[in-house]
N, C-alpha and C positions, 0 to 999 in steps of 0.2 A: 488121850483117846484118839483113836483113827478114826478119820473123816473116810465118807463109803465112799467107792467110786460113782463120778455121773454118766449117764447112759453112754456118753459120746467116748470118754476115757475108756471103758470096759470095748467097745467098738476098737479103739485104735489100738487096745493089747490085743484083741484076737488078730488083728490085721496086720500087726507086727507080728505076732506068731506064727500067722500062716506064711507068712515070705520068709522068716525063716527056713517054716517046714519048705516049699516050696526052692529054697534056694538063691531067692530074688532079693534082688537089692531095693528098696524104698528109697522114696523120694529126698531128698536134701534139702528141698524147698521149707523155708522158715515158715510158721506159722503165721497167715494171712498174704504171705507170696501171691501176687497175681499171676503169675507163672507156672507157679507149683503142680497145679494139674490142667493146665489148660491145655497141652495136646490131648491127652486124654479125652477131658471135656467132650474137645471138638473132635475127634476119632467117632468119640460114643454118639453122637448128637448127630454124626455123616451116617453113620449105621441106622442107628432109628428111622430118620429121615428117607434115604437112601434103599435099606431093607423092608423093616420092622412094621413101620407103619405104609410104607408103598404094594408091599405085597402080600399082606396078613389080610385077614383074619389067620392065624396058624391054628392047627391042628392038633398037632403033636411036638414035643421038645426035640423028634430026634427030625421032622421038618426045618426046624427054626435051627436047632445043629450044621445040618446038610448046604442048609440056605448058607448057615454064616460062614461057613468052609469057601464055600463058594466065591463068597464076598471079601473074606478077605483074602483069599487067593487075585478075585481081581486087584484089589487094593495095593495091591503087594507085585502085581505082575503088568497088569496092563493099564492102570489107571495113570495117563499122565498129570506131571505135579510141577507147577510154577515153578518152585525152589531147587528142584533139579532139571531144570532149563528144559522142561515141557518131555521130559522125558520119566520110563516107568522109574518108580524107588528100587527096585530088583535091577533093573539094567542099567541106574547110576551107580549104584552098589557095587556090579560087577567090574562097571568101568575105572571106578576108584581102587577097588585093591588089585586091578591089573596093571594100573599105572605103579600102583605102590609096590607089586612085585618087579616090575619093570625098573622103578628106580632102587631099589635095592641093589638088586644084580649089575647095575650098571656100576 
């Protein structure tokens, strides 16, 4: 006899399915990794903080859209970050595969 699935197993088949459909690679992190989703975590937790609850009440979904385009455009553009030596993630990025085309060609 087949045991049913529990709530959280039927959750991580649709979630595996959808990164399929979607194309995206899932996590590798072993089950109870403290790694495993902790940029995430802390990505979702800057946004909340940061957005969600700084600047809501929201209105409408395609507000809270607009806003998060916004946000992570800055995130992504102008927001400097420790780990890339106080500079944006986009303009360490850029600097890196300019180098790595740079050393190629050399």
């Amino acid at each position: 006899m087949r045991r049913s699935l529990e709530p959280a197993q039927y959750l991580a088949i649709r979630y595996t399915e959808r990164l399929a459909e979607a194309e995206a690679v899932g996590s590798v992190g072993s089950r109870g990794d403290s790694y495993d989703n902790a940029l995430a975590e802390t990505v979702n937790g800057l946004y909340k903080a940061e957005l969600i609850n700084r600047h809501g009440p929201w209105r409408t979904v395609e507000e809270v859209e607009l806003a998060t385009a916004r946000w992570v455009h800055f995130w992504n553009t102008q927001r400097l970050h420790s780990a890339c030596g106080d500079v944006p993630p986009a303009e360490f990025e850029a600097a890196y595969h300019s180098l790595q085309a740079a050393t190629a060609a050399a």
